[in-house]
N, C-alpha and C positions, 0 to 999 in steps of 0.2 A: 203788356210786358212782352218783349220780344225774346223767343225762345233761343237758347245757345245750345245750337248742334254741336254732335262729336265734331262733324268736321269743321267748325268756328272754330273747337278748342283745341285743336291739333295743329291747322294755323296758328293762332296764338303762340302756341309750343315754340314752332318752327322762327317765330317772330323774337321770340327769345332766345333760343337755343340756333342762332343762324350757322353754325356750321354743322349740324347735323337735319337728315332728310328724312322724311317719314314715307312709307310706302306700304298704303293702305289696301289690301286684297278686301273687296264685297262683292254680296250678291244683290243686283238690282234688277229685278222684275225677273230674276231666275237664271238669270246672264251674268257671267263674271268680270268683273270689271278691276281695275286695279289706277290707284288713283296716286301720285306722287304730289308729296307737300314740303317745297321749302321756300324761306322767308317768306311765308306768310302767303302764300301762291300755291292753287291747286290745281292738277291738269289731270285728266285722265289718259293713260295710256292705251287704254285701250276703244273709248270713244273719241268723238267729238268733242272736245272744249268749248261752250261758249266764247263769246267776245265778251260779253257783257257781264264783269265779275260780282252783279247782282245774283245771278243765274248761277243754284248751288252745283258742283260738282257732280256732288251726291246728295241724290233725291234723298228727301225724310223718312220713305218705307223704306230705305235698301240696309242692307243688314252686315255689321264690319264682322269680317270672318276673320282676317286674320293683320297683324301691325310691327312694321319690320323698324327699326328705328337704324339708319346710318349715316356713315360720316360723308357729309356733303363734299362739294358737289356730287350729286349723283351720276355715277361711270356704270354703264349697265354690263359693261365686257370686265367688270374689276370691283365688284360691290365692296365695300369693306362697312361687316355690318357690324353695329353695336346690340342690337339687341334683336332677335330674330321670335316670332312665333306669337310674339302678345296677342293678348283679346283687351278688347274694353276696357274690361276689368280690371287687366292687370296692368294695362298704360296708366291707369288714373294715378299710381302714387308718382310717375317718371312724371304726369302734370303739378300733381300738386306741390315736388319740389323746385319746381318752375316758378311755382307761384298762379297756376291756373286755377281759378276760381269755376270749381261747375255745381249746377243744383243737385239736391239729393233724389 
């Protein structure tokens, strides 16, 4: 059974909801990373991206601190956010009226 990461289902989101952007704030290996997700495509701003979009984003240990949800495309000089501050937690009902299926 293959496992479904937050960030699988934040793509998914973005795959659905394509005119809105998600931009994920973690901590990976103690370093802060920030990771931009839309249509279904994740890049990190502040690392490296793979080429190869087998290769996750964000690693399994790294930890979502914080999930901004705005209106695509994303303009970094002109954000216009919809929903600022989330955790996990509190994204999961903005998935589940999506229709995002995750495990309990």
């Amino acid at each position: 059974m293959t496992m479904v990461t937050p960030l699988a289902q934040l793509e998914q989101y973005t795959l659905k909801r394509p005119q809105e952007v998600v931009l994920i704030e973690a901590s990976v290996d103690g370093e802060l990373d920030q990771i931009l997700i839309f249509k279904g495509f994740s890049s990190s701003l502040v690392r490296s991206t793979a080429f190869d979009p087998d290769v996750p984003v964000l690693p399994a240990q790294a930890e979502i601190l914080n999930i901004d949800v705005l209106v695509g495309p994303y303009d970094p000089a002109q954000p216009h956010y919809i929903q600022q501050g989330l955790t996990w937690e509190t994204m999961q009902p903005r998935l589940q009226t999506a229709g995002i299926a995750f495990p309990s």
